[in-house]
C-alpha positions as CSV (number, residue, x, y, z in Angstrom):
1,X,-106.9,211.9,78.7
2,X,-106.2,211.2,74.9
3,X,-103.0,212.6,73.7
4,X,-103.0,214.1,69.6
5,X,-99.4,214.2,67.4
6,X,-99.7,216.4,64.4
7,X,-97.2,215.0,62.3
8,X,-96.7,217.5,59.2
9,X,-94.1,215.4,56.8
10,X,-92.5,218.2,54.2
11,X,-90.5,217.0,50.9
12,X,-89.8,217.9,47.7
13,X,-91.5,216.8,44.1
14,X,-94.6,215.2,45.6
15,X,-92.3,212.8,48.5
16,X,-94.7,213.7,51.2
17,X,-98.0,212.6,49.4
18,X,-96.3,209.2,47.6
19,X,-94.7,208.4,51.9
20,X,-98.6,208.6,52.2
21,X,-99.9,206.6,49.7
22,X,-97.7,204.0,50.2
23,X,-98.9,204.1,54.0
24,X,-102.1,203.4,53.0
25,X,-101.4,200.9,50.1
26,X,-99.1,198.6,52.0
27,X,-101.3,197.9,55.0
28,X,-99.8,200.5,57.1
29,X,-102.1,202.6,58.3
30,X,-104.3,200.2,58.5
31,X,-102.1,198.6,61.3
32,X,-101.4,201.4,63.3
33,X,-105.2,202.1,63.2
34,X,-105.8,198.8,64.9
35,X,-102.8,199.0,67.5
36,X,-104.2,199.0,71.4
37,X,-104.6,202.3,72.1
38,X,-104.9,204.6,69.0
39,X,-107.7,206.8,68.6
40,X,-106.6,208.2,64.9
41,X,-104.3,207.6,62.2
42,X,-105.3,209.7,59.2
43,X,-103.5,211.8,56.9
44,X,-104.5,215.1,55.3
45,X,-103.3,217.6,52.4
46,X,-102.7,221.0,53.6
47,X,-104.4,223.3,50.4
48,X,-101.9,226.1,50.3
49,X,-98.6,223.7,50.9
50,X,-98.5,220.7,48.1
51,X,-95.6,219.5,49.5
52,X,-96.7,218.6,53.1
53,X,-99.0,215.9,54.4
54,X,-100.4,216.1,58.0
55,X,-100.6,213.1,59.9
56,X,-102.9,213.3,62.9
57,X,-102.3,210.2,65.3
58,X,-104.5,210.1,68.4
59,X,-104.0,207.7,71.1
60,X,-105.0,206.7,74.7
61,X,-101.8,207.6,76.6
62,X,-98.3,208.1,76.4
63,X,-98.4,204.1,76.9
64,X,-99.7,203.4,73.8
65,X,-97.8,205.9,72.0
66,X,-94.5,204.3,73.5
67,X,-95.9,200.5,72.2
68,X,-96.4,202.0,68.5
69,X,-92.8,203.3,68.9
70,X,-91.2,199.6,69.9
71,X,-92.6,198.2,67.3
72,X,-91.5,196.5,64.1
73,X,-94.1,198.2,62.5
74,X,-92.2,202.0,63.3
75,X,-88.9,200.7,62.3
76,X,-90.7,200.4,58.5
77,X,-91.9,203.7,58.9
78,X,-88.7,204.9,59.3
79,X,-87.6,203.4,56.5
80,X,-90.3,204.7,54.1
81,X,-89.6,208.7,55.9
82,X,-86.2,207.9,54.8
83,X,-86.6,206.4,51.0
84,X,-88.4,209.7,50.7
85,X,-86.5,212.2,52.6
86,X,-89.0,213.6,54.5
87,X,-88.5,216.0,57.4
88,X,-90.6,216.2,60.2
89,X,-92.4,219.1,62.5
90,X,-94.7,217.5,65.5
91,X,-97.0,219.6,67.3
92,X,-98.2,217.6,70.4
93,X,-101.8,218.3,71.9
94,X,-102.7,216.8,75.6
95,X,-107.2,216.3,75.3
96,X,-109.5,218.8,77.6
97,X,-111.5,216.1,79.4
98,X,-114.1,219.1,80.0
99,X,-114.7,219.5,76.2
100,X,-115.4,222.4,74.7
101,X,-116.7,225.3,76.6
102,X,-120.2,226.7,76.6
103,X,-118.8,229.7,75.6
104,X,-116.8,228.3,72.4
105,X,-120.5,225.9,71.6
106,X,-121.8,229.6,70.3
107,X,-119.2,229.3,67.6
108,X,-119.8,225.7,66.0
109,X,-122.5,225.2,63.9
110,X,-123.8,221.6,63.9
């Protein structure tokens, strides 16, 4: 069982997408990427909201996720949501270990 967090960071004058650039820039993501456990680390740029930027952050378990939280590395993350004053909405998606159904394969063209 993996466990997804949609992280969609919201701002004002372009905060969300410089919080993400500097992410990647500083070594960040790079980091998290690499942590035991994590599936995913990768931000996106919602089309029809310019002042958002989706994080999607996979990992193994609710162990792993706990590790990334305790360490130093979070506590600069907090910092950067914070010198851009960025608010946060999570969504929080638990992985079917049967996949996708036979019924839904109809639907996805590969």
């Amino acid at each position: 069982m993996s466990i997804t967090v949609n992280i969609y960071y919201s701002g004002e004058n372009g905060a969300a997408r410089r919080f993400a650039q500097e992410m990647l820039v500083s070594g960040t993501v790079e980091q998290c990427r690499q942590e035991k456990g994590n599936l995913k680390y990768e931000f996106f740029y919602p089309v029809s909201d310019p002042e958002t930027v989706l994080l999607i952050d996979s990992w193994t378990d609710q162990e792993a996720i706990d590790l990334h939280h305790a360490s130093p590395m979070m506590k600069e993350i907090m910092k950067l949501r914070e010198k851009y004053d960025l608010h946060m909405n999570v969504e929080r998606y638990v992985s079917d270990e049967q996949g996708v159904p036979s019924g839904d394969q109809n639907f996805i063209r590969k």
